[in-house]
DOTORMI-513194 format. One record per atom (N, C-alpha, C): residue number from 1; residue in three letters; chain; atom name; x, y, z. Coordinates in Angstrom, 2 decimals. Example, Ala and Ser with C-alpha at 12.3 -4.5 7.8 and 13.67 -1.06 7.14 Angstrom:
2
<site><nr>1</nr><rest>ALA</rest><kette>A</kette><atom>N</atom><x>13.19</x><y>-5.69</y><z>7.80</z></site>
<site><nr>1</nr><rest>ALA</rest><kette>A</kette><atom>CA</atom><x>12.30</x><y>-4.50</y><z>7.80</z></site>
<site><nr>1</nr><rest>ALA</rest><kette>A</kette><atom>C</atom><x>13.20</x><y>-3.30</y><z>7.80</z></site>
<site><nr>2</nr><rest>SER</rest><kette>A</kette><atom>N</atom><x>12.85</x><y>-2.25</y><z>7.08</z></site>
<site><nr>2</nr><rest>SER</rest><kette>A</kette><atom>CA</atom><x>13.67</x><y>-1.06</y><z>7.14</z></site>
<site><nr>2</nr><rest>SER</rest><kette>A</kette><atom>C</atom><x>12.90</x><y>0.03</y><z>7.87</z></site>
// end
This chain:
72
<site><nr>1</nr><rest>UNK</rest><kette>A</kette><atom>N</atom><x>73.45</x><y>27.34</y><z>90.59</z></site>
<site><nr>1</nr><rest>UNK</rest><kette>A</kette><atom>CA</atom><x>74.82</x><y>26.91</y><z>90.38</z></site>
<site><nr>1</nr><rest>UNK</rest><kette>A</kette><atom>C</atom><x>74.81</x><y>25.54</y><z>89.70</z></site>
<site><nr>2</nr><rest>UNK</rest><kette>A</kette><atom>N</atom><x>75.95</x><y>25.49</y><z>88.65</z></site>
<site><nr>2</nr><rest>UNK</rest><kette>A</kette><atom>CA</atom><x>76.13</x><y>24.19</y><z>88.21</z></site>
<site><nr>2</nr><rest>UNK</rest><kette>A</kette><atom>C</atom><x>77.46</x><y>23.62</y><z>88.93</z></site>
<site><nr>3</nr><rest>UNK</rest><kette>A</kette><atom>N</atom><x>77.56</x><y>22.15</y><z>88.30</z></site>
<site><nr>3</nr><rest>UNK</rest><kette>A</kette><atom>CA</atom><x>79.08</x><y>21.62</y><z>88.52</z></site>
<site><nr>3</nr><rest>UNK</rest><kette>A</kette><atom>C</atom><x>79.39</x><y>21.10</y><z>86.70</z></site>
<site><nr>4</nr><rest>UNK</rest><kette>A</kette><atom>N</atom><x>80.79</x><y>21.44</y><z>86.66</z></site>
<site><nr>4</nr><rest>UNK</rest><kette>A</kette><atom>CA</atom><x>81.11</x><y>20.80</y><z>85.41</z></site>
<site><nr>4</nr><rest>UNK</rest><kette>A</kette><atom>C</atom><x>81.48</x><y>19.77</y><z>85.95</z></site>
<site><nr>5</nr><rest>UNK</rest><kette>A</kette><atom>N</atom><x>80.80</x><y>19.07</y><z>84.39</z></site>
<site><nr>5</nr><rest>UNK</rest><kette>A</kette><atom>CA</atom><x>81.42</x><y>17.43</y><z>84.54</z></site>
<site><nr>5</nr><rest>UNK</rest><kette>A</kette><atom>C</atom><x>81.58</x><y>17.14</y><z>83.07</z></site>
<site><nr>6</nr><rest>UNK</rest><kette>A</kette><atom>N</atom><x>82.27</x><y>15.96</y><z>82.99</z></site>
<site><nr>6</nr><rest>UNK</rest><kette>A</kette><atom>CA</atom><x>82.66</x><y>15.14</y><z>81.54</z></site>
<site><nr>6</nr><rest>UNK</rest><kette>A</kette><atom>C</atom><x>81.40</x><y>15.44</y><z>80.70</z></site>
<site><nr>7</nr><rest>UNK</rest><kette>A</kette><atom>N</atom><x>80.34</x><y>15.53</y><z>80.89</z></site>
<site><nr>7</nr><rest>UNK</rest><kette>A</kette><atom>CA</atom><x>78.78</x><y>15.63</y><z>80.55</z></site>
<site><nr>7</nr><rest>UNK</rest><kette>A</kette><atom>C</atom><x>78.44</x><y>16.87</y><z>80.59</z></site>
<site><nr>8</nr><rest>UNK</rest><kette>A</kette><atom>N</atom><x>78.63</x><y>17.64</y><z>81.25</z></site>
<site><nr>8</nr><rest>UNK</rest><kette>A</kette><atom>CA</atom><x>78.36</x><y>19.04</y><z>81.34</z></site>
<site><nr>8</nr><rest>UNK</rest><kette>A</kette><atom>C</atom><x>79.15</x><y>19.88</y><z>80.99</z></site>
<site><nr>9</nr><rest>UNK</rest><kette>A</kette><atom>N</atom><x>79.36</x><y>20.87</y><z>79.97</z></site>
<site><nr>9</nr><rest>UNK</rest><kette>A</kette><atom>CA</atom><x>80.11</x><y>22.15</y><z>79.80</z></site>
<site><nr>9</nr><rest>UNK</rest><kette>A</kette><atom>C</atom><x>79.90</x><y>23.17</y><z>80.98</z></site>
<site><nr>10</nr><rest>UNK</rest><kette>A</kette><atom>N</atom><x>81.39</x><y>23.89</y><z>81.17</z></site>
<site><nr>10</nr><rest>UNK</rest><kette>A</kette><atom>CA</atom><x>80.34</x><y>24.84</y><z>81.92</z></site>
<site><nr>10</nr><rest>UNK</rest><kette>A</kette><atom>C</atom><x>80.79</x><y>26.12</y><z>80.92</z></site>
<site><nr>11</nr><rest>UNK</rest><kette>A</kette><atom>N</atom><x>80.34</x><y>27.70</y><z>81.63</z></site>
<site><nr>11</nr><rest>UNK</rest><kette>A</kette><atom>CA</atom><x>80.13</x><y>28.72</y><z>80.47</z></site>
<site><nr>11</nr><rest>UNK</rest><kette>A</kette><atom>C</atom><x>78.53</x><y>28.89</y><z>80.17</z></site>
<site><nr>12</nr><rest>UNK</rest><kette>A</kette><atom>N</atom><x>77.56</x><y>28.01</y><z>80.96</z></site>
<site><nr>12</nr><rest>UNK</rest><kette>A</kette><atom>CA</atom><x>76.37</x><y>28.56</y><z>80.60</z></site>
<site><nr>12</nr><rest>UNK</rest><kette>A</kette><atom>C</atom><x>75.41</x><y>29.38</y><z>81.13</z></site>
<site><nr>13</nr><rest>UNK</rest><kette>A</kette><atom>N</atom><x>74.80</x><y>30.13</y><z>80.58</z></site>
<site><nr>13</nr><rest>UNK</rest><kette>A</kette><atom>CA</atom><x>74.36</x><y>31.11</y><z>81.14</z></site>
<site><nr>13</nr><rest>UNK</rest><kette>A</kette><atom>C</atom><x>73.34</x><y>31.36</y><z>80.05</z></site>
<site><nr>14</nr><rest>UNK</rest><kette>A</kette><atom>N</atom><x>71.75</x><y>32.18</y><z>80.98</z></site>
<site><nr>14</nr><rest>UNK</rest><kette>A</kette><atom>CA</atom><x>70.79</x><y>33.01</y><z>80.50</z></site>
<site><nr>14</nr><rest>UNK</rest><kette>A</kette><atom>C</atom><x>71.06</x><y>34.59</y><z>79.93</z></site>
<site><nr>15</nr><rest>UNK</rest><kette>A</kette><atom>N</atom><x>72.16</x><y>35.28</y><z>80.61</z></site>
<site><nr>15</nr><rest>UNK</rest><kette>A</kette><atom>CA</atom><x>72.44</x><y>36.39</y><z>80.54</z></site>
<site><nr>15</nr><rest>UNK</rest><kette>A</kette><atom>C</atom><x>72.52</x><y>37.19</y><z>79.26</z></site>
<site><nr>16</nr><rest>UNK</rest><kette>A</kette><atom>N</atom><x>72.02</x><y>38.31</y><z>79.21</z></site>
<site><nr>16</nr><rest>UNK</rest><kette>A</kette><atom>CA</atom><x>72.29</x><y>39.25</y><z>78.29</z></site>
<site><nr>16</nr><rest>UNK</rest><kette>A</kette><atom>C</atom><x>72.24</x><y>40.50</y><z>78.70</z></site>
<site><nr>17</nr><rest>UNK</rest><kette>A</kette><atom>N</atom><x>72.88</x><y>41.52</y><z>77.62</z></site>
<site><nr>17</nr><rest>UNK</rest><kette>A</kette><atom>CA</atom><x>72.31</x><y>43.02</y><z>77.88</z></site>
<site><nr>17</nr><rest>UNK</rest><kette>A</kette><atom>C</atom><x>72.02</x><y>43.90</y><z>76.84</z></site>
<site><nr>18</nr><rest>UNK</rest><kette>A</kette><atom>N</atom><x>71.71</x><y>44.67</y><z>76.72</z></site>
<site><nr>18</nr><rest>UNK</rest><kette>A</kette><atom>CA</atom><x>70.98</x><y>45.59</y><z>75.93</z></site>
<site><nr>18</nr><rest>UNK</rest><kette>A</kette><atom>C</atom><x>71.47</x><y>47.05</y><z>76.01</z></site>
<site><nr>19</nr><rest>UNK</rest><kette>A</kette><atom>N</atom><x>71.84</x><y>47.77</y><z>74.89</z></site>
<site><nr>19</nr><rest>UNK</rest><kette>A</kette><atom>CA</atom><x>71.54</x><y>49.24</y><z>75.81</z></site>
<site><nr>19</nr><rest>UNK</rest><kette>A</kette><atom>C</atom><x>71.30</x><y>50.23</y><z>74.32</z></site>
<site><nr>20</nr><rest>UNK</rest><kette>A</kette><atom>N</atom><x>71.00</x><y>50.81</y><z>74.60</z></site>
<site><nr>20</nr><rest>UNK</rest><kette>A</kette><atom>CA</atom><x>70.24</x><y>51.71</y><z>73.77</z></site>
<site><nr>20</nr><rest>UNK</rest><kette>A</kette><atom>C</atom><x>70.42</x><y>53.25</y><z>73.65</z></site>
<site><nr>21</nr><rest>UNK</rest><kette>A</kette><atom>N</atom><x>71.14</x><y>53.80</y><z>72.74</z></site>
<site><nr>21</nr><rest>UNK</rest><kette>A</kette><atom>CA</atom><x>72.08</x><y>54.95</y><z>72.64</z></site>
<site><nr>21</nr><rest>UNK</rest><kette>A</kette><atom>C</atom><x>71.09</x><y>55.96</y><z>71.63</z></site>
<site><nr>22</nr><rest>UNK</rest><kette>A</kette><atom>N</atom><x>70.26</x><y>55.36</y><z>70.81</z></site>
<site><nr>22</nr><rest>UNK</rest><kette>A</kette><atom>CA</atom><x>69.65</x><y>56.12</y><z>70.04</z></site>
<site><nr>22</nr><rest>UNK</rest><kette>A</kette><atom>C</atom><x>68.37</x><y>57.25</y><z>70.49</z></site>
<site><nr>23</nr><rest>UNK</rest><kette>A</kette><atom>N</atom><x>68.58</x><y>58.45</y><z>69.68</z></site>
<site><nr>23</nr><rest>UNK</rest><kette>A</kette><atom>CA</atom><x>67.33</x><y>59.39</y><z>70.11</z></site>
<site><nr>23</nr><rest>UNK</rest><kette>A</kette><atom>C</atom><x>66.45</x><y>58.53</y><z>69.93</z></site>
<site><nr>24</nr><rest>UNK</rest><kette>A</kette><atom>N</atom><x>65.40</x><y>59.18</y><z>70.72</z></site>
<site><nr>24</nr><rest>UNK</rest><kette>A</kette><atom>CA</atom><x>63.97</x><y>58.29</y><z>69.82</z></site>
<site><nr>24</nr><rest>UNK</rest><kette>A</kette><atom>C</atom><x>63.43</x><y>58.21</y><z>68.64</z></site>
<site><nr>25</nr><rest>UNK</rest><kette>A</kette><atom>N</atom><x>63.67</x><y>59.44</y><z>68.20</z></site>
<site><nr>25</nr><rest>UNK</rest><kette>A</kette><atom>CA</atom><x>62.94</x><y>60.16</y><z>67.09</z></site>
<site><nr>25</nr><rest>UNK</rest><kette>A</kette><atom>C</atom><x>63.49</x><y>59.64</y><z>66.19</z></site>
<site><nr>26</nr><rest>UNK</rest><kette>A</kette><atom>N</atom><x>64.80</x><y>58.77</y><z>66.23</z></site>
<site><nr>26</nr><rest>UNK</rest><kette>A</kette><atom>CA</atom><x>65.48</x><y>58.78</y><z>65.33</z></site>
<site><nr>26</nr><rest>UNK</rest><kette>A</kette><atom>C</atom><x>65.36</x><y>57.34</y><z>65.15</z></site>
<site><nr>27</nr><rest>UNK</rest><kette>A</kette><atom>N</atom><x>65.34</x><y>56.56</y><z>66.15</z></site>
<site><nr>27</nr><rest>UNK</rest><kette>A</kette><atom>CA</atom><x>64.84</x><y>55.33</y><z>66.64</z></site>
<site><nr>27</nr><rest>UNK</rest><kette>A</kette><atom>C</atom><x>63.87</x><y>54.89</y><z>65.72</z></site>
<site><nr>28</nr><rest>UNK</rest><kette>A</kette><atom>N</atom><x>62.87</x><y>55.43</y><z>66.32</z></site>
<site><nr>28</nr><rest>UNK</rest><kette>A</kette><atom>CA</atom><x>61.40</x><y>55.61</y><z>65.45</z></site>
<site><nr>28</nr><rest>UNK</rest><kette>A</kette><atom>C</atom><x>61.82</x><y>55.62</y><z>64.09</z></site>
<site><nr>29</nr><rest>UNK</rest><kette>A</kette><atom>N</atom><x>62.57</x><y>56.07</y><z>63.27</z></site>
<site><nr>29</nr><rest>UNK</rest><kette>A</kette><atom>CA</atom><x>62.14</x><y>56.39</y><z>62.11</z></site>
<site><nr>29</nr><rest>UNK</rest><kette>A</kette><atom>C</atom><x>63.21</x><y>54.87</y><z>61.77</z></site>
<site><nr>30</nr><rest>UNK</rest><kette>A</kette><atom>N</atom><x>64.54</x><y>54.68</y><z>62.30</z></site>
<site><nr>30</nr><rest>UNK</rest><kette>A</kette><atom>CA</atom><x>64.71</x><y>53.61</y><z>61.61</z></site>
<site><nr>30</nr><rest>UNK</rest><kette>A</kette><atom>C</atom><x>63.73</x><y>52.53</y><z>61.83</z></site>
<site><nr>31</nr><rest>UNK</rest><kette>A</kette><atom>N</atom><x>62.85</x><y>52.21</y><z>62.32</z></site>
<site><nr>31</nr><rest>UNK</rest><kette>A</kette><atom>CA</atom><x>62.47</x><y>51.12</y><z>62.60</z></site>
<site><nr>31</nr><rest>UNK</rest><kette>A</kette><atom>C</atom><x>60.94</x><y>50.94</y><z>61.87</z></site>
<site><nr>32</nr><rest>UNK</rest><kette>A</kette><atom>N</atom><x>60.52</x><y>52.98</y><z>61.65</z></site>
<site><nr>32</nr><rest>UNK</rest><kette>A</kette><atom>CA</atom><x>59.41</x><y>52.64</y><z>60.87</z></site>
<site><nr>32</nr><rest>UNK</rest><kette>A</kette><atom>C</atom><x>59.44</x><y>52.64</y><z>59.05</z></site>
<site><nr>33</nr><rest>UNK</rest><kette>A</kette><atom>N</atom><x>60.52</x><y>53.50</y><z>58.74</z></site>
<site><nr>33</nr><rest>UNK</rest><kette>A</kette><atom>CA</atom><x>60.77</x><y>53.55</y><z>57.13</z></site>
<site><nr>33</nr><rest>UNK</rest><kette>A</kette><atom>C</atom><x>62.12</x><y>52.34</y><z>56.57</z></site>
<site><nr>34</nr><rest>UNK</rest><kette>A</kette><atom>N</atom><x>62.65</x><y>52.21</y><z>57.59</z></site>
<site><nr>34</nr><rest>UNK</rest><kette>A</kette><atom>CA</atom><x>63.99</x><y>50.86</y><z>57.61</z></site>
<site><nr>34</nr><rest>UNK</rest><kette>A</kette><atom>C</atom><x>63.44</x><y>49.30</y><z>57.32</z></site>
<site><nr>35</nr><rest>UNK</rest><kette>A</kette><atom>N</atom><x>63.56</x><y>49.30</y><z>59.18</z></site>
<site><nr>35</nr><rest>UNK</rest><kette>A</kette><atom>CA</atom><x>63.46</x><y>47.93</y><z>59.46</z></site>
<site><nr>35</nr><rest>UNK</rest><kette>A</kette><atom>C</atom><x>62.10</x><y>47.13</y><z>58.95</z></site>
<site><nr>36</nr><rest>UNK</rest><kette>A</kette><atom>N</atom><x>60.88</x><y>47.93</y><z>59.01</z></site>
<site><nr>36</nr><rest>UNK</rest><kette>A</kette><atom>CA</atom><x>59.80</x><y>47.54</y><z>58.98</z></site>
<site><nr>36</nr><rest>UNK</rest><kette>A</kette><atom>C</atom><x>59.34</x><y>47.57</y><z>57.55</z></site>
<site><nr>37</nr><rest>UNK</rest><kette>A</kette><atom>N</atom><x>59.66</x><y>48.55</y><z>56.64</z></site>
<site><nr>37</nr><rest>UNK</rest><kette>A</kette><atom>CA</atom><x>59.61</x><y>48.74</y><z>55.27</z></site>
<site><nr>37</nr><rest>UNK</rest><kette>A</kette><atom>C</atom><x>60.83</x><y>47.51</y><z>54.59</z></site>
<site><nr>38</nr><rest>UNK</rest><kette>A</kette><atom>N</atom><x>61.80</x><y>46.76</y><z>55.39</z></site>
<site><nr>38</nr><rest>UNK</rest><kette>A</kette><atom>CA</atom><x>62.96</x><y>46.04</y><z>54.84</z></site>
<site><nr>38</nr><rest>UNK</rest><kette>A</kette><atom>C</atom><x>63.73</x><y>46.62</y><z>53.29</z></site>
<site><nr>39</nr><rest>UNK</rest><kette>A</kette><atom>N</atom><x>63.66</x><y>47.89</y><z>54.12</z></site>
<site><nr>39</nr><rest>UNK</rest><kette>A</kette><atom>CA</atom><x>64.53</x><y>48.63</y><z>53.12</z></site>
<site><nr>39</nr><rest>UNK</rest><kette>A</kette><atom>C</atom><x>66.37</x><y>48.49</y><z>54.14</z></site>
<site><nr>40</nr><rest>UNK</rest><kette>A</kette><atom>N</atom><x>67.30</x><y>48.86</y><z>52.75</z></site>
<site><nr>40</nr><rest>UNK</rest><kette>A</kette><atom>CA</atom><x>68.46</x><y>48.98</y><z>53.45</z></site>
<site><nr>40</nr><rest>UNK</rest><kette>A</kette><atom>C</atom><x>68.98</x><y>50.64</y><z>53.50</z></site>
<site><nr>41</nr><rest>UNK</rest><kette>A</kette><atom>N</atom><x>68.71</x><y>51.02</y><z>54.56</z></site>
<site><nr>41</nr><rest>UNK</rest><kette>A</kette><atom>CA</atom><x>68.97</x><y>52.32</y><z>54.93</z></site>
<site><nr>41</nr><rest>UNK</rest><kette>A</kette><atom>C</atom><x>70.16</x><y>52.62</y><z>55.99</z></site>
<site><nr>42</nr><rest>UNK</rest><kette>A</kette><atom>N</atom><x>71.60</x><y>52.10</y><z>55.16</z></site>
<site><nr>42</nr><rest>UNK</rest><kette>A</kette><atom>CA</atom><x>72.74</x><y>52.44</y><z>56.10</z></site>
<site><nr>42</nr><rest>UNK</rest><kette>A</kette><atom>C</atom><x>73.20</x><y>53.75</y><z>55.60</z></site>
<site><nr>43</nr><rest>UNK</rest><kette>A</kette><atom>N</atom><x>74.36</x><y>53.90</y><z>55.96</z></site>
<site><nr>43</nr><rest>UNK</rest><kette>A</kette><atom>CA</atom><x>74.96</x><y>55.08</y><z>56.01</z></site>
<site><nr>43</nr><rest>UNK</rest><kette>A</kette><atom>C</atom><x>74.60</x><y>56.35</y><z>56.35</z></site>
<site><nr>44</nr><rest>UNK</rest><kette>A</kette><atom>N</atom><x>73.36</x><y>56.28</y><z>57.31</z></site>
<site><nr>44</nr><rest>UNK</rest><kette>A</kette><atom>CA</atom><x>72.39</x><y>57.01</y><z>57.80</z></site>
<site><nr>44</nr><rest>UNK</rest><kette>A</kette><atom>C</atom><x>71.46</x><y>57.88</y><z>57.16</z></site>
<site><nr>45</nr><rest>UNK</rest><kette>A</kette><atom>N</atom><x>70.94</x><y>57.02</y><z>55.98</z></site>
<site><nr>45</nr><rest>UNK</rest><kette>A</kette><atom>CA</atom><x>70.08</x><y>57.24</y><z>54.99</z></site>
<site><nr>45</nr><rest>UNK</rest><kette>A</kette><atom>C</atom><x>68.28</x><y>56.34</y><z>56.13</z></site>
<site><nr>46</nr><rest>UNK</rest><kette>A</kette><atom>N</atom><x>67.43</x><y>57.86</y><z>56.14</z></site>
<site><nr>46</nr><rest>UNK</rest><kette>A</kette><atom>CA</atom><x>66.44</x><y>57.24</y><z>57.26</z></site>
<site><nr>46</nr><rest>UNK</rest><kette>A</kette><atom>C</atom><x>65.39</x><y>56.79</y><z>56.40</z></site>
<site><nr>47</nr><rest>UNK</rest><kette>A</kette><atom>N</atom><x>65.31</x><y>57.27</y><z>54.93</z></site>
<site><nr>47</nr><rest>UNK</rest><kette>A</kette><atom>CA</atom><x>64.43</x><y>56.43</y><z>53.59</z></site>
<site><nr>47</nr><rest>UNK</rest><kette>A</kette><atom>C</atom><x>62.88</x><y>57.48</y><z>53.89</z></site>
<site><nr>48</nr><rest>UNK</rest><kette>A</kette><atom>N</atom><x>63.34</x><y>58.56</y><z>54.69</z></site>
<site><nr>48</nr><rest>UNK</rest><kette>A</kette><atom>CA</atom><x>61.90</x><y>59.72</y><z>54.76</z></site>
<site><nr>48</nr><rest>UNK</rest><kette>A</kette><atom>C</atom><x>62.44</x><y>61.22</y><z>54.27</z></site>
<site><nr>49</nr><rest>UNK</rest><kette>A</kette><atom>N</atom><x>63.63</x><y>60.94</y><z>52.99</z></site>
<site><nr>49</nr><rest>UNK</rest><kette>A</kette><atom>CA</atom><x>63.54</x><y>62.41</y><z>53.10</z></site>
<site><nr>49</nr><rest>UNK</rest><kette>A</kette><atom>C</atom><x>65.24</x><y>63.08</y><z>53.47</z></site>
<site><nr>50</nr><rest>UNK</rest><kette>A</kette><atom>N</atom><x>65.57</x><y>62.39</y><z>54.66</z></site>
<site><nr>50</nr><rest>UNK</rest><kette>A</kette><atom>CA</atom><x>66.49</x><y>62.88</y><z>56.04</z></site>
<site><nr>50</nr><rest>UNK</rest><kette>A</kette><atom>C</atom><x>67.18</x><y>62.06</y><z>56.02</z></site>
<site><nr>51</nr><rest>UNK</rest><kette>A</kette><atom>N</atom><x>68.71</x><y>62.39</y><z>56.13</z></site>
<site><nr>51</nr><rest>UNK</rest><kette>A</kette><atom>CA</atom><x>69.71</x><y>61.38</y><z>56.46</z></site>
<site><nr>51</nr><rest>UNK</rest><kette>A</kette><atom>C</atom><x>70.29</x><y>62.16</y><z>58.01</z></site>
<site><nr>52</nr><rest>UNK</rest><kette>A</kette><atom>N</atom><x>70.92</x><y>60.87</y><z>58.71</z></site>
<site><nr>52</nr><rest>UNK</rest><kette>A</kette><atom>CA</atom><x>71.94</x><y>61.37</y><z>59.44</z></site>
<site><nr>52</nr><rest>UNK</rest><kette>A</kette><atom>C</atom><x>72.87</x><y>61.99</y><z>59.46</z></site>
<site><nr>53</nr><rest>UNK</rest><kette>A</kette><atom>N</atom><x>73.44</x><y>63.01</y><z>60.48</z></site>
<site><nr>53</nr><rest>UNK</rest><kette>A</kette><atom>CA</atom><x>74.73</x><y>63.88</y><z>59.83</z></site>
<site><nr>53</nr><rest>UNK</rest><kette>A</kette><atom>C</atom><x>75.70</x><y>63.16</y><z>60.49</z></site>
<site><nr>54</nr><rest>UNK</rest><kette>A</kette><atom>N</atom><x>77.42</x><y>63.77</y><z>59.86</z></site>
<site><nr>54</nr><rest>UNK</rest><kette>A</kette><atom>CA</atom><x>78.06</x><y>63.22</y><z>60.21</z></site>
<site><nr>54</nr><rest>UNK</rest><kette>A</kette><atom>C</atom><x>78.66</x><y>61.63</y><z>59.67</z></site>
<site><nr>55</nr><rest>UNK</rest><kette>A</kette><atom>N</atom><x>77.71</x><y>61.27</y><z>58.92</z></site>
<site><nr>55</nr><rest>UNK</rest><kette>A</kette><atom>CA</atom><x>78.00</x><y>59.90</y><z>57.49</z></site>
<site><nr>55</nr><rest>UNK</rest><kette>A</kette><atom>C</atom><x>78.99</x><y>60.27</y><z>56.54</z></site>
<site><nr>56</nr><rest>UNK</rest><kette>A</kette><atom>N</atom><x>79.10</x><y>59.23</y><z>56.09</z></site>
<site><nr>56</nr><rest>UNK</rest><kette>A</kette><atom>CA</atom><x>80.01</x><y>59.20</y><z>55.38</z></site>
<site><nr>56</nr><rest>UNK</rest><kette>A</kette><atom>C</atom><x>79.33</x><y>58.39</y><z>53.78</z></site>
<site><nr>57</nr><rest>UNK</rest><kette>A</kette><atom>N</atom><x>80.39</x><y>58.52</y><z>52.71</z></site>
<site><nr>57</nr><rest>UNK</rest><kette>A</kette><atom>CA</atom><x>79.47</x><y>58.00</y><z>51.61</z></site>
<site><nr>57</nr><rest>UNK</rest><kette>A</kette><atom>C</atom><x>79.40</x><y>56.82</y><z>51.71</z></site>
<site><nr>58</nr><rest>UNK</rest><kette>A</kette><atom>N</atom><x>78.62</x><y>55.98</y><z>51.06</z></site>
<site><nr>58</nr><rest>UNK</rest><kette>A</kette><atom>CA</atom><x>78.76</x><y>54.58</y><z>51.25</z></site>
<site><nr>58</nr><rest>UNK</rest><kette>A</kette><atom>C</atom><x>79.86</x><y>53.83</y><z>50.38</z></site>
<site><nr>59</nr><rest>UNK</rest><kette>A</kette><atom>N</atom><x>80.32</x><y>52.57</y><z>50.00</z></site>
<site><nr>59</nr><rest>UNK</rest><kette>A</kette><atom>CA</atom><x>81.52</x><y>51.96</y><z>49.19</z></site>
<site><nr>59</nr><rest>UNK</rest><kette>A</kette><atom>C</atom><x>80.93</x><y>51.59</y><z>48.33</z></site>
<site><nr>60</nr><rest>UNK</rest><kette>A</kette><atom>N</atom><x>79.07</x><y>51.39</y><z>48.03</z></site>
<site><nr>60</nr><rest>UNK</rest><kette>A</kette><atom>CA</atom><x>79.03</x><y>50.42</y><z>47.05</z></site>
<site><nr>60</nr><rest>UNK</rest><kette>A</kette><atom>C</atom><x>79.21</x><y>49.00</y><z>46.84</z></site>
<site><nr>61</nr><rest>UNK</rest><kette>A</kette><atom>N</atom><x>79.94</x><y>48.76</y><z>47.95</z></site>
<site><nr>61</nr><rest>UNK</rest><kette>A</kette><atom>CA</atom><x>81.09</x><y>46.47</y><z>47.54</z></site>
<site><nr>61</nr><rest>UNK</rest><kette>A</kette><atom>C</atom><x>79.11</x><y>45.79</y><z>48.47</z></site>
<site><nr>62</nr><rest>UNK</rest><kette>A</kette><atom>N</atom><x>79.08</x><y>45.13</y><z>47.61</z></site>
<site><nr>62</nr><rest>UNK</rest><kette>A</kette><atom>CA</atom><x>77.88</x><y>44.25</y><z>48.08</z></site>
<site><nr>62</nr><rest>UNK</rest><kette>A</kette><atom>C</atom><x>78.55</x><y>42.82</y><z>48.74</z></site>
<site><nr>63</nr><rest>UNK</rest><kette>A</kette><atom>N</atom><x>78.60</x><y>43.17</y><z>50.11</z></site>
<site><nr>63</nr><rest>UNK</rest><kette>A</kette><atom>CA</atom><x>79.60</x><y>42.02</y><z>50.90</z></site>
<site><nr>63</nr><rest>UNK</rest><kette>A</kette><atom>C</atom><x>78.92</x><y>40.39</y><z>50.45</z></site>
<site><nr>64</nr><rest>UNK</rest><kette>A</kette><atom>N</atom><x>79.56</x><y>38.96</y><z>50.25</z></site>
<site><nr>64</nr><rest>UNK</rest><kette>A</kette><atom>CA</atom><x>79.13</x><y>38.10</y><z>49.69</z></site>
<site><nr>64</nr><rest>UNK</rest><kette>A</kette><atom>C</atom><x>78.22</x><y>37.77</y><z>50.95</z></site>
<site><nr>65</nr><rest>UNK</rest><kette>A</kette><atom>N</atom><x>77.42</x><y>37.17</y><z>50.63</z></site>
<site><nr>65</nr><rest>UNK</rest><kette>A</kette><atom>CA</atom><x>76.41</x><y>36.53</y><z>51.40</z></site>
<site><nr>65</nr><rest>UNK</rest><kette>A</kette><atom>C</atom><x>76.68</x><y>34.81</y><z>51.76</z></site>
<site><nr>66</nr><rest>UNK</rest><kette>A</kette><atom>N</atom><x>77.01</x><y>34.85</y><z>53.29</z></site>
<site><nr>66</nr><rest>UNK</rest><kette>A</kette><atom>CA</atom><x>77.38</x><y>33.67</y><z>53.74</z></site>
<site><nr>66</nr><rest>UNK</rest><kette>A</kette><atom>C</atom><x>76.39</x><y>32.50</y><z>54.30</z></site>
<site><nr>67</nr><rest>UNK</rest><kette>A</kette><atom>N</atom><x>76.34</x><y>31.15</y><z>54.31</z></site>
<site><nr>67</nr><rest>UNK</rest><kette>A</kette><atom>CA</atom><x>75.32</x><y>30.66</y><z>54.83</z></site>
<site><nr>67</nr><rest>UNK</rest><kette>A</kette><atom>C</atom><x>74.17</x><y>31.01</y><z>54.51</z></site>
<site><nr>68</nr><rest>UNK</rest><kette>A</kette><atom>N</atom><x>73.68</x><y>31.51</y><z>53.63</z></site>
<site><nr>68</nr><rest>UNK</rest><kette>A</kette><atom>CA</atom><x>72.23</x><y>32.03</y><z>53.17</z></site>
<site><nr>68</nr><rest>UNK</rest><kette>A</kette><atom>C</atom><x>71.86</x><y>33.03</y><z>54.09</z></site>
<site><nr>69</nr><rest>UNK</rest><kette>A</kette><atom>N</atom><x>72.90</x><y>33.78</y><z>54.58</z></site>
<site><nr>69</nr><rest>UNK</rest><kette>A</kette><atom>CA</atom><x>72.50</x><y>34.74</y><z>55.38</z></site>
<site><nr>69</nr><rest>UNK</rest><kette>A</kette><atom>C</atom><x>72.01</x><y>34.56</y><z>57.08</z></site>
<site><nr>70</nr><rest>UNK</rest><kette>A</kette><atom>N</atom><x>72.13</x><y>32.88</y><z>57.47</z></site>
<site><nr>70</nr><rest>UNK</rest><kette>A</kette><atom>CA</atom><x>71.68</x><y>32.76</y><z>58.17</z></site>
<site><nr>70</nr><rest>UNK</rest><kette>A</kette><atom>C</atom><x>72.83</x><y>32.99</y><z>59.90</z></site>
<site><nr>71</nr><rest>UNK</rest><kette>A</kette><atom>N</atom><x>73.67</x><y>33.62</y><z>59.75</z></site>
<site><nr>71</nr><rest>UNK</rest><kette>A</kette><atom>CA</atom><x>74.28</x><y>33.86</y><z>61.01</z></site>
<site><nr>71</nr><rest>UNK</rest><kette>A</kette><atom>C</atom><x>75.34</x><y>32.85</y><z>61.11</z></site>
<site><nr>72</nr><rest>UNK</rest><kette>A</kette><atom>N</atom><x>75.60</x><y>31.89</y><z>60.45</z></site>
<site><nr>72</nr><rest>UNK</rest><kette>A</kette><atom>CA</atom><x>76.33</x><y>30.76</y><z>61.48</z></site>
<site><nr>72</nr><rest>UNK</rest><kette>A</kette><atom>C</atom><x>77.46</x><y>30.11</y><z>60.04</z></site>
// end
């Protein structure tokens, strides 16, 4: 437990969560022909061949790139 003070915010916390909805198989493949290859494989394009069903086409608009991409 904390105490807020003039010096201290409170709101802090270690906490997170996680959860994980994806098959494996499918898992697996984004992470081995995707993420790991740093290819961009949205619209459930898996970059082996196989897309996801149920996608839709993509728009094409190359969203601007903020902060150098860095999150903030």
């Amino acid at each position: 437990m904390y105490v807020v003070t003039p010096n201290q915010a409170g709101g802090l916390s270690l906490h997170a969560d996680w959860f994980n909805g994806w098959h494996p198989a499918v898992m697996e493949a984004i992470l081995k022909n995707c993420v790991q290859q740093e290819l961009d494989c949205h619209d459930g394009n898996l970059a082996n061949g196989y897309r996801l069903s149920g996608t839709r086409e993509g728009s094409g608009f190359e969203p601007q790139i903020v902060n150098g991409g860095l999150g903030y």
